[in-house]
Structure formats: structure tokens, C-alpha cells
C-alpha positions as CSV (number, residue, x, y, z in Angstrom):
1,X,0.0,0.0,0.0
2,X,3.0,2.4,-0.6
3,X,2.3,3.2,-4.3
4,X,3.1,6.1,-5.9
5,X,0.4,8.7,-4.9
6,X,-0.2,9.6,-8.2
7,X,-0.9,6.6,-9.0
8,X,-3.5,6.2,-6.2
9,X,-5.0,9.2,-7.3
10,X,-5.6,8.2,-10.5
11,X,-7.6,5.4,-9.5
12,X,-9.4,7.6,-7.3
13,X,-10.4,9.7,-9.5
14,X,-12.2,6.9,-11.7
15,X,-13.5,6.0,-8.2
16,X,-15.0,9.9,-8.8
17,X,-16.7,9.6,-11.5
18,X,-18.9,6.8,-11.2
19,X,-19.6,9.1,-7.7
20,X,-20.8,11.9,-10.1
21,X,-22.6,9.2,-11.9
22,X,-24.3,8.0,-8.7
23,X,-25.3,11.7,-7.6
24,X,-26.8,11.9,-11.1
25,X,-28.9,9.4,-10.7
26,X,-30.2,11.0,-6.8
27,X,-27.9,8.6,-5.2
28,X,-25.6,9.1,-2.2
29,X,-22.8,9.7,-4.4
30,X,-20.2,7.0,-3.6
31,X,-17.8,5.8,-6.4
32,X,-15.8,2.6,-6.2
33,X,-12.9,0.5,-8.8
34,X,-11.9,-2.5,-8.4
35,X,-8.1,-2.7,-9.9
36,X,-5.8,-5.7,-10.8
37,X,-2.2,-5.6,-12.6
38,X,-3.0,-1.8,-13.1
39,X,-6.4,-2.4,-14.6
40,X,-9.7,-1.6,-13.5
41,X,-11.5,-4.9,-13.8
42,X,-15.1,-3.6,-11.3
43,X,-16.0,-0.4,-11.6
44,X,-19.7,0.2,-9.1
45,X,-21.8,3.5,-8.0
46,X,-24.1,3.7,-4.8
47,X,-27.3,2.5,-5.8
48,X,-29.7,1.2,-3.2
49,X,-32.1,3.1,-4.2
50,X,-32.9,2.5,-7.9
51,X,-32.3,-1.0,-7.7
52,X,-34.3,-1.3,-4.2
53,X,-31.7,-3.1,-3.0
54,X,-30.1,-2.7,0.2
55,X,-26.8,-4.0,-0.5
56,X,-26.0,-2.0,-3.7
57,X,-23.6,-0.1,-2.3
58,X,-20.7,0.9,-5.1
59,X,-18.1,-1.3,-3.3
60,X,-20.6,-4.5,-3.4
61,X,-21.1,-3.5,-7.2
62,X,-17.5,-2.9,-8.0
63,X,-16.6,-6.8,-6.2
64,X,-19.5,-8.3,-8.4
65,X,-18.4,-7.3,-11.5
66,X,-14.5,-7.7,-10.4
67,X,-15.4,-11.4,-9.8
68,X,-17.2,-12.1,-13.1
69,X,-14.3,-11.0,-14.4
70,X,-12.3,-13.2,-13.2
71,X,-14.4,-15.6,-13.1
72,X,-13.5,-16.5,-8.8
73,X,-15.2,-14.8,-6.5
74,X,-11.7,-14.4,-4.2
75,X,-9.9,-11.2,-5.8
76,X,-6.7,-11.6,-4.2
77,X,-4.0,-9.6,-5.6
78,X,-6.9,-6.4,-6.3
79,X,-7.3,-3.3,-4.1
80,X,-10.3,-1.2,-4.2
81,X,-10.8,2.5,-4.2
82,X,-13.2,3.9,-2.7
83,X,-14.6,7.8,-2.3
84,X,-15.9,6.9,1.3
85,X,-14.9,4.9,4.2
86,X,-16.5,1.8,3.6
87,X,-19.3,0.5,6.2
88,X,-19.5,-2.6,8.2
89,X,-21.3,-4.8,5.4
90,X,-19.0,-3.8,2.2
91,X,-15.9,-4.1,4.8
92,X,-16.8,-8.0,5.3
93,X,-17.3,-8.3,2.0
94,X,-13.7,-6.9,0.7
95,X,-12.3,-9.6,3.9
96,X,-14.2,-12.3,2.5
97,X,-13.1,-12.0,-1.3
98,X,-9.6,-11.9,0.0
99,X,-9.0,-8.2,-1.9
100,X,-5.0,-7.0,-1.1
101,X,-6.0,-3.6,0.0
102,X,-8.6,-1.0,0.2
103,X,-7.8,2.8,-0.5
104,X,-10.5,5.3,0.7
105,X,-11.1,8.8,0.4
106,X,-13.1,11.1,2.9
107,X,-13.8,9.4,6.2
108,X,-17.7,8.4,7.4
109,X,-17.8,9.4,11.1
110,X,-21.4,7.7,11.6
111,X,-21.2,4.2,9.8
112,X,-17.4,3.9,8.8
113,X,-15.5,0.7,9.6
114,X,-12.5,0.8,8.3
115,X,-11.1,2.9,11.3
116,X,-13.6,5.7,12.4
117,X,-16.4,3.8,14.1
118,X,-15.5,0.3,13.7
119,X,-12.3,-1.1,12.4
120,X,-13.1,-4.4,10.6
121,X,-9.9,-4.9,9.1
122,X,-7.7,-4.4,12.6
123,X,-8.4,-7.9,13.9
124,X,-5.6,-10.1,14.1
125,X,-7.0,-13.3,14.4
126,X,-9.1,-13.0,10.9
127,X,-7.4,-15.6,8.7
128,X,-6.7,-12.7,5.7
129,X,-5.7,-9.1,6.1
130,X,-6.5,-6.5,3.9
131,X,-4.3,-3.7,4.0
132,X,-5.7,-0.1,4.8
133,X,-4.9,3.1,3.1
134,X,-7.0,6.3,3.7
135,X,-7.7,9.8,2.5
136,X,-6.7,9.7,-0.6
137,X,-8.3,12.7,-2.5
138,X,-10.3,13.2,0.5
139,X,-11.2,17.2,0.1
140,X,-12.8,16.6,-3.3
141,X,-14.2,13.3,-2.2
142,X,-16.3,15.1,1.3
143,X,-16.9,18.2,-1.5
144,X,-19.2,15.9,-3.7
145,X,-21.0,14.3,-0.3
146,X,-21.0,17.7,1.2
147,X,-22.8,19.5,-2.1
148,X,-25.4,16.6,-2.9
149,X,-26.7,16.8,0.8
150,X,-26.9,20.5,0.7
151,X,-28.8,20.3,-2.4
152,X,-30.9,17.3,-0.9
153,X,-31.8,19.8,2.0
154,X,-32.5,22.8,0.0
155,X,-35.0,20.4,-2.2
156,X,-36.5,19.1,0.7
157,X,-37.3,22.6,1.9
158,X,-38.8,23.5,-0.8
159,X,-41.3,20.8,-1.0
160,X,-41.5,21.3,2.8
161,X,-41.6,25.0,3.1
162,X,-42.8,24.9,7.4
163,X,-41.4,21.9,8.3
164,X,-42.7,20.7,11.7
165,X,-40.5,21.9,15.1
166,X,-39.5,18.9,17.1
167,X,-40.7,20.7,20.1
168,X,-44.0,21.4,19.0
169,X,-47.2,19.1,17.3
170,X,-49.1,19.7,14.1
171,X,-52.9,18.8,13.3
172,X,-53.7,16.8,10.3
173,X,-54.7,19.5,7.5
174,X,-57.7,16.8,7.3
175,X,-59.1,17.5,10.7
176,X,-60.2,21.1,9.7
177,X,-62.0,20.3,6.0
178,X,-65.3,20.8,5.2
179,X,-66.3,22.9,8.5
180,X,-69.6,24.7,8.2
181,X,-69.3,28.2,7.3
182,X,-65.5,28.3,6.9
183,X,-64.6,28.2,3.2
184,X,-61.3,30.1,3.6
185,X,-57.9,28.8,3.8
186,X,-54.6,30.0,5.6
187,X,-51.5,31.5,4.2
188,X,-49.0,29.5,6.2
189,X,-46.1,31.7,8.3
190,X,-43.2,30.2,9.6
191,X,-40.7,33.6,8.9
192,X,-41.5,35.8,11.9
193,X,-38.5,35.6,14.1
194,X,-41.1,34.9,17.1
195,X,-42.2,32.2,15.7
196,X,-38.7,30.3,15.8
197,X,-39.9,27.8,12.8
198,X,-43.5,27.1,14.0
199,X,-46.0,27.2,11.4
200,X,-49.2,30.3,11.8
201,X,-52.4,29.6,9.8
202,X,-53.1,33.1,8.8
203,X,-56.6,33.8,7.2
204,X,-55.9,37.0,4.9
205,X,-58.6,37.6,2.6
206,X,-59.6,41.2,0.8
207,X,-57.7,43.9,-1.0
208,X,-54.5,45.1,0.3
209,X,-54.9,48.4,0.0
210,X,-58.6,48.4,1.2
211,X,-59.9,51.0,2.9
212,X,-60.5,49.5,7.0
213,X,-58.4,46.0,7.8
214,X,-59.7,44.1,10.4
215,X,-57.4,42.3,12.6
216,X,-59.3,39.5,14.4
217,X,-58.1,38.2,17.1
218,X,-59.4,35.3,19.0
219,X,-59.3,34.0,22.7
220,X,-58.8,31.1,24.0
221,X,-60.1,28.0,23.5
222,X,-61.3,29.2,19.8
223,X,-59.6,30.0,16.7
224,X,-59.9,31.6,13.9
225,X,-63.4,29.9,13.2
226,X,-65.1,32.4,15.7
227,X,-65.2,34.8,13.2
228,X,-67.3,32.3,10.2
229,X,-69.9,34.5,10.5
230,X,-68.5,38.0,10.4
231,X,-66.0,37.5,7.5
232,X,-68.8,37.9,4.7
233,X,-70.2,41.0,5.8
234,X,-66.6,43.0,6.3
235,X,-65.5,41.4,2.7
236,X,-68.5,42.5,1.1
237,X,-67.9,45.9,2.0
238,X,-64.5,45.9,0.2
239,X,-62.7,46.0,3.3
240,X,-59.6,43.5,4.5
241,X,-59.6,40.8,6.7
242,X,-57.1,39.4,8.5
243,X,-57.6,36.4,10.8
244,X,-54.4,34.8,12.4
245,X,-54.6,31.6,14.5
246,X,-52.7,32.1,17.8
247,X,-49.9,29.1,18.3
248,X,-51.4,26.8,20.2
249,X,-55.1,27.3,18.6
250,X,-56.8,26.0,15.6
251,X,-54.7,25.3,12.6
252,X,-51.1,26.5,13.7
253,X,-48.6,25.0,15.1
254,X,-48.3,23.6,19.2
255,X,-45.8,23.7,21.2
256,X,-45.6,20.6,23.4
257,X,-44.8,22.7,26.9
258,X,-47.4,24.7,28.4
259,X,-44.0,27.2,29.8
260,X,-43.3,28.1,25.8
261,X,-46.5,30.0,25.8
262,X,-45.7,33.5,27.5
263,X,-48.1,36.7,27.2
264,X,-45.3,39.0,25.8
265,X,-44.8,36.0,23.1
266,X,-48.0,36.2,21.8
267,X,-47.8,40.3,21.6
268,X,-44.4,40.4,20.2
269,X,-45.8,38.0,17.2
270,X,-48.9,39.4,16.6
271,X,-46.5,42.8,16.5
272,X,-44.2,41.2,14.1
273,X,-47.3,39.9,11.6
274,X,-48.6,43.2,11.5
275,X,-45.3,44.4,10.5
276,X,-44.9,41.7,7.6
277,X,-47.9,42.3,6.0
278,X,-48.0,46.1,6.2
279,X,-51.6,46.3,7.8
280,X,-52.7,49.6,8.3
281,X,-56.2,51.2,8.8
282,X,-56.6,49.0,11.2
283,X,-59.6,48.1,13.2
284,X,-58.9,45.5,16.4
285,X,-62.0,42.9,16.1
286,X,-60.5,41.3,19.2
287,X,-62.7,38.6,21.5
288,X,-61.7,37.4,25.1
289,X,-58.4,37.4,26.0
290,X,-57.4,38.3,21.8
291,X,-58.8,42.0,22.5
292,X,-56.4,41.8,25.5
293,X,-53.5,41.1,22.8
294,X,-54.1,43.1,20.1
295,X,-54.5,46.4,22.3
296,X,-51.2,45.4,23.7
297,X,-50.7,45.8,20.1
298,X,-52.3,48.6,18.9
299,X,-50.6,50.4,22.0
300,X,-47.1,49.7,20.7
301,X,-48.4,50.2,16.4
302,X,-50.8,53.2,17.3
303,X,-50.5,54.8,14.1
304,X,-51.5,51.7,12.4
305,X,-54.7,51.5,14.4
306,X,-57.9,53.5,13.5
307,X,-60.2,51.5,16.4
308,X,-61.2,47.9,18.3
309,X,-64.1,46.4,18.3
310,X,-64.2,43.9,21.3
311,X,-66.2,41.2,22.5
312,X,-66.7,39.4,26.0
313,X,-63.3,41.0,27.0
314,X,-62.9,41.5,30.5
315,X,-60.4,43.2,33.5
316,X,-58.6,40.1,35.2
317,X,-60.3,41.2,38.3
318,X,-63.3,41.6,37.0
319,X,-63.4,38.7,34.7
320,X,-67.1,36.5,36.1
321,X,-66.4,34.0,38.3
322,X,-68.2,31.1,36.2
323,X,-65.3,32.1,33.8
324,X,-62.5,32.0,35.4
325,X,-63.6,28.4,36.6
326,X,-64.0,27.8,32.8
327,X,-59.9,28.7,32.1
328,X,-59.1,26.4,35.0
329,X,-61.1,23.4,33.9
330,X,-59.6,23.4,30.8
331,X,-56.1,23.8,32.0
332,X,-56.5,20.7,34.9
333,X,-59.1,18.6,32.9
334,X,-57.5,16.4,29.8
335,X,-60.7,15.5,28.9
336,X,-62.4,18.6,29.0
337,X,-64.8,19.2,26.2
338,X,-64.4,22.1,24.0
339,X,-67.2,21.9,21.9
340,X,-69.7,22.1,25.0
341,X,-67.6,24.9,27.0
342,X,-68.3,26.8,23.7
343,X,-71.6,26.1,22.7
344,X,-72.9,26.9,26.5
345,X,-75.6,25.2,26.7
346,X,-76.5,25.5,22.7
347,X,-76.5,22.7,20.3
348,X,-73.9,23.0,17.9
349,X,-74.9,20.4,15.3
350,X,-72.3,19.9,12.5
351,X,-70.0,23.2,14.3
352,X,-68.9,21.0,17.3
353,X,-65.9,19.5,15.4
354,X,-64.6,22.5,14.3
355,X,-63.9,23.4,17.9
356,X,-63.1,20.3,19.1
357,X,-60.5,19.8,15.9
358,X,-57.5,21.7,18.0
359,X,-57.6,20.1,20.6
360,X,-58.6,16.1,19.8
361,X,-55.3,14.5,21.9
362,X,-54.7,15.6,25.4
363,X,-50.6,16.1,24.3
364,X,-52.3,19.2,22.2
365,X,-53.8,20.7,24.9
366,X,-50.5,22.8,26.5
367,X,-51.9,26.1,25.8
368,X,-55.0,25.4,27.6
369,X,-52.9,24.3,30.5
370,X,-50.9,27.5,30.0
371,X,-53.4,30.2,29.7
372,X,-54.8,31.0,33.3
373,X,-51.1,31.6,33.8
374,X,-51.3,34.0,30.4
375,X,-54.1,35.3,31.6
376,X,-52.2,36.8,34.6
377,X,-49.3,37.8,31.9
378,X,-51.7,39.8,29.9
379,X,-51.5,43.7,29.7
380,X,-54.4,45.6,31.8
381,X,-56.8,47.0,29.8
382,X,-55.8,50.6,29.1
383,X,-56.9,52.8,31.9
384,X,-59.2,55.4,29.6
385,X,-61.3,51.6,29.7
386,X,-61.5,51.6,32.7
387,X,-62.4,54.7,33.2
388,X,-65.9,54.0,31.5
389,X,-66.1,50.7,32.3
390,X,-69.4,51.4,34.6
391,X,-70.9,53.1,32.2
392,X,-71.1,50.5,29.2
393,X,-71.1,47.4,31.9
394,X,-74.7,46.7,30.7
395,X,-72.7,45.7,27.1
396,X,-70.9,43.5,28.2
397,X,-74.1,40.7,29.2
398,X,-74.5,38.3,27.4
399,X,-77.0,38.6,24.7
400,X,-80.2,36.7,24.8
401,X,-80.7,33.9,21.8
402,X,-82.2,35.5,18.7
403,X,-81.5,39.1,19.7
404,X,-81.4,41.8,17.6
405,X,-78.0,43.1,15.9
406,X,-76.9,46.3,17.7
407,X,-77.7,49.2,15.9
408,X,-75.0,51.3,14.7
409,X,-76.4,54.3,16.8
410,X,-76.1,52.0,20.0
411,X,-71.9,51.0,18.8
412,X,-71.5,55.0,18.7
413,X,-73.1,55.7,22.1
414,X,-70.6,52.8,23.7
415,X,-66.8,54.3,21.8
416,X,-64.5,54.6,24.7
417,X,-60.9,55.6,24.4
418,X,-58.3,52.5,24.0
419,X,-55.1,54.0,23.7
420,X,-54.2,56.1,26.7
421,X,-51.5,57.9,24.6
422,X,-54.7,59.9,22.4
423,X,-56.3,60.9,25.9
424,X,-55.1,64.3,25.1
425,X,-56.8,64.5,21.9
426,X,-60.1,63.7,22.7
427,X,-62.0,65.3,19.7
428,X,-59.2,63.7,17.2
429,X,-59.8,60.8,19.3
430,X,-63.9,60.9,18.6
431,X,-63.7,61.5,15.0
432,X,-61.2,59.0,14.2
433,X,-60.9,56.3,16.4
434,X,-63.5,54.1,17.8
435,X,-64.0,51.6,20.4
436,X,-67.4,49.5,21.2
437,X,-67.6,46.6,23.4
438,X,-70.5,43.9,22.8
439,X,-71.6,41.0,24.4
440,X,-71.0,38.4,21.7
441,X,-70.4,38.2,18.1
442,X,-73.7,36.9,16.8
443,X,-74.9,37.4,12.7
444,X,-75.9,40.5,11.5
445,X,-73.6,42.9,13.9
446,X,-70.7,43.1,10.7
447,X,-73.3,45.0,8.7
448,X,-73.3,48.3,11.8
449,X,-69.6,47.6,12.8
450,X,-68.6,48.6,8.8
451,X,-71.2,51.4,9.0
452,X,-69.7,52.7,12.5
453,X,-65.9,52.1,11.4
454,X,-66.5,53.9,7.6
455,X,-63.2,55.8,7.2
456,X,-64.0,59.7,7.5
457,X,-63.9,61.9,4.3
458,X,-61.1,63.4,3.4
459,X,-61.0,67.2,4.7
């Protein structure tokens, strides 16, 4: 094994090209020779996977056609080249034909045995030894792995754009088809630096540069779904709509530990979404603990904001009793019933899976364990809110089946400030900004909401 390196090389580089030719082919690209006298007599490329056959590795190849050529399947007096440290099976093999010596080139820290993880052909006691030689050409050889893997993972991403955090769990896309009322389908995020790979089902339907974009935002245990029956009205008036499911809820991503879901998290996301897609004119449609989050929001974007609209959204210490037992069933209960929580004494019908879809597995349920704890997390409502809070309290009951849709002169009589930076500029504050709190989101309020949140002529 103390040849000339050129002549090594040469070989090598034969051993190369039927790499090349493997790596063509979408194979591992792994080139082996097989040479005698000065001849290559085997020549073999990696190959498992065209031929489905586990043991086509370019070494086995190279020995098959070595031995047809010389008609005995013992090739004494060959050596064979290599581009990568052989494993354990092609090792055996090269002991068993009896081949002189084996010349590699870049070394295989995970499988190679011929010195890095096992050393085959270092026992003693083997009745033939085959004579090692490594690293021969072994820059270009780890080159050629090292660019056909990077291209492997560049494919793969692209087929796989949001590929699935091993700290968090994805819902079947299956799981939330043919829901009643819910035609739309998410834009998928995985880019905002919050987000640290998860993937965000984000609803975003309307013109861009529409006159009002509403930002709903849900609480939990719903999604994005709460909104079915508000979405037509707002589109139909030419308006924007964008509906984002918090991770954790409805279609996006989970994270598998209740202690990744923070308050500040789920602000500084929501922050960085409305900086991505450039929302302005914005109107907050924000229910439960999502009006919480968005005028955390709209307190740190304020000139992208032109109002809220919020629903059932409550002071922590104000927040009823019956529902703060609510939060803390569903954080200790693994079987606790989403569906029913929701439909509160309703019949759902057909709707029941679509709120039950999130949550179907108890190992999906960490942001439910997490959220009385996000609860606490959660930004006060501003204190201009507060301020007013006895005033509209009578809003904030819960509205009797079949009631009327609030009339647009009711919304106007219920605005209250909602960024306490405006304070100052009350009248500004009156003509251009709006906030009204109502009890629920039931059909037919969109139509008075668009009326009451029509941008303002220009002056």
C-alpha cells in the first residue's frame, strides 16, 4: 500500500466519476474501482435506491463485476478504491473476497468501519488481512458528499416549506375540511422571528390596500373559526380581513410545553405579523383574552390602528367567576370538552368539530394548560377603559338567543378611548378612532360595525 500517490489518485479519480454518476442518478454519491495488474477490472456506483436493493452499495457492485471478471469470486491480488470509508457490510465483504487492500477517500464518522467507528480490518486473528490506506483525495471526495446533501436539504425545503418543530405538534390538515361556514384557507407563516420555525395559519382575505383592515383576534379556547360568521359581511364591504390563529389554537402549530407560551410571546408575534404584512387602517376585532392582545398591540403600532371592536373581553379582576372556573377546567381537565364549553348550553350540530379539531389529543392541549397563567401575563386593559367601564357594563351581558343586531347608533353611544396615549386629543380621538364593546359576536352585527368604522372623508 505504498504506491506512488499519483498513481492512487488516478484510481481515485475513476472512483469519482462513477460518484458523479451516482449523484446523477439521486444517489448518495459513492464511487468505487476495483483494480488488478494496473487495470480496472469492477467499476460500481451507490445504488440502493434505484435497484431497491439494500446491499448496492458501489463497493458490493464494483466486487460483483471484479469477480465475473475473473471468473472466482476471491480477488486476491486487487485493491479497491473507494470515495468513502466503507461501512461494516462492504468491509466484510472486501475480507471475504480476500482483496490486497482498500484505498479510501473522505472518512464516514457515523457508519465507517475501516477505522472511524468500527475497524473491521484491525483484527488479528481473521485468517486474511486486507491492508488499509485512507484519505486519498479526501477534500474533493467530502466536497461531492458535502454538495449533494446540501442540495438534498435545499429540495427538501422546498417541498417542505414549514417543516414541523421537534418541540411542537401539528394537526392533520384533514381534521379542519369541510367545516360549516368556513370556506377560507390560511396563508401558512413560519418567517417571523417569534415564531422560531413554527407554522401560523393566517386567514388573509380582501384587498391590500382596502380602505379599513380588520385584525381578528381570538381568545382562547377558539380560533380563527369564531369569526365564520363576520368575515362575509366585512368582505363585502370591500374591506380586509385578517384572521391569524394564535400558536397553540386551531390550525397553527403547538408547542408541546405549556412554559413556551408566555403573554409577551403572543404580543411580540402578533407585533411582528402586522409588520410583515404592512396592515394599516386597522380596526382590532379582538374577543376574550385576543382583545387583550391586540391592544397590547395597537398600544405599541398606534398609528397603524384606526379603532377595536371587542367582544366578551374582560379586566382580570373583573373577569365573572363562572369564567375564570372555565380557564381552569380546561387547563387541569384532559378530557375537557371544547365543543360544549363553547356552545354553552346550545346545540352545535355539525360546528362542534370545528372546535373540538385543536384540541382532539390531550398532548395538544398545553396552551390550555398555559393560559390561566397567560391570563395573569396579559396587559391591563388601558386605563381610559377603565375609566368608563361602569358606564357600558350593561354591554358586556350576554346577549339573549335571537337578539337583535346592535344598531350602529347603540356601537357609537358605547366608543370609549383604548389608547391612553390619544387621551389628550379627545375630539381627534372621537372622529377617528372608535372603540365599542358587545356582548357576543352573533350574525348580523358586521353590517353596523362597517357602517360605524367607515373611514372619514377626506378634509
Amino acid at each position: 500500500m505504498n504506491s506512488d500517490n499519483s498513481r492512487h489518485e488516478a484510481f481515485m479519480r475513476q472512483a469519482l466519476q462513477q460518484a458523479r454518476l451516482a449523484a446523477a442518478d439521486g444517489e448518495v454519491p459513492v464511487g468505487a474501482v476495483v483494480v488488478k495488474d494496473g487495470q480496472v477490472i469492477g467499476r460500481g456506483r451507490n445504488s440502493p435506491l434505484t435497484t431497491l436493493d439494500p446491499t448496492a452499495h458501489a463497493e458490493m457492485l464494483a466486487l460483483r463485476e471484479a469477480a465475473q471478471v475473473l471468473g472466482n469470486y476471491r480477488l486476491e491480488g486487487c485493491t479497491l478504491y473507494v470515495t468513502l470509508e466503507p461501512c461494516a457490510m462492504c468491509s466484510g465483504a472486501m475480507l471475504h473476497a480476500r482483496v490486497d487492500g482498500v484505498v479510501y477517500g473522505a472518512a464516514e464518522p457515523k457508519t465507517g468501519a475501516a477505522g472511524s467507528v468500527l475497524n473491521v480490518f484491525g483484527y488479528p486473528e481473521i485468517n486474511h488481512q486486507t491492508r488499509v490506506l485512507r484519505g486519498v483525495l479526501q477534500d474533493e471526495c467530502a466536497a461531492l458528499l458535502a454538495a449533494f446533501f446540501q442540495q438534498r436539504r435545499k429540495e427538501k425545503k422546498a417541498q417542505q416549506p414549514h417543516p414541523l418543530q421537534d418541540w411542537a405538534l401539528r394537526n392533520p390538515d384533514a381534521a379542519f375540511e369541510h367545516l360549516p361556514g368556513w370556506p377560507w384557507q390560511p396563508q401558512w407563516r413560519s418567517d417571523l422571528p417569534a415564531l422560531k420555525g413554527l407554522r401560523l395559519a393566517v386567514v388573509d382575505e380582501g384587498p391590500a390596500a382596502a380602505p379599513r383592515t380588520w385584525l381578528c383576534l381570538h381568545g382562547s379556547p377558539g380560533w380563527g373559526y369564531a369569526f365564520r360568521r363576520l368575515l362575509p359581511d366585512l368582505l363585502a364591504a370591500g374591506h380586509r380581513v385578517v384572521v391569524p390563529d394564535l400558536p397553540g389554537f386551531g390550525r397553527s402549530d403547538q408547542p408541546k410545553k405549556e412554559l413556551q407560551h408566555a403573554a409577551a410571546w403572543h404580543v411580540q408575534l402578533l407585533a411582528e405579523l402586522v409588520q410583515a404584512l404592512d396592515l394599516q387602517q386597522v380596526v382590532l376585532l379582538g374577543q376574550g383574552d385576543g382583545g387583550r392582545l391586540g391592544l397590547a398591540v395597537a398600544q405599541s403600532m398606534e398609528p397603524r390602528f384606526a379603532g377595536a371592536w371587542l367582544a366578551d373581553v374582560w379586566p382580570l379582576a373583573e373577569q365573572p367567576e363562572r369564567r375564570r372556573q372555565w380557564f381552569e377546567q380546561a387547563a387541569r381537565k384532559p378530557s375537557w370538552d371544547v365543543a360544549k364549553a363553547m356552545a354553552q348550553g346550545r346545540s352545535l350540530g355539525a360546528e362542534a368539530g370545528a372546535w373540538n379539531a385543536p384540541f382532539a389529543q390531550s398532548g395538544h392541549r398545553a396552551a390550555l394548560k398555559a393560559w390561566p397563567r397567560v391570563q395573569a401575563e396579559l396587559p391591563e386593559l388601558p386605563a381610559p377603559l377603565l375609566m368608563r367601564w361602569a358606564s357600558v357594563r350593561k354591554l358586556w351581558l350576554q346577549a339573549p338567543a335571537g337578539a337583535e343586531p346592535v344598531p350602529a347608533a347603540q356601537w357609537q353611544a358605547a366608543w370609549l378611548q383604548a389608547l391612553p396615549q390619544l387621551a389628550q386629543h379627545a375630539e381627534v380621538w372621537r372622529q377617528t378612532q372608535h372603540v365599542s364593546l358587545v356582548p357576543a359576536l352573533p350574525e348580523g352585527n358586521a353590517a353596523a360595525a362597517v357602517e360605524y368604522f367607515a373611514p372619514l372623508p377626506a378634509a
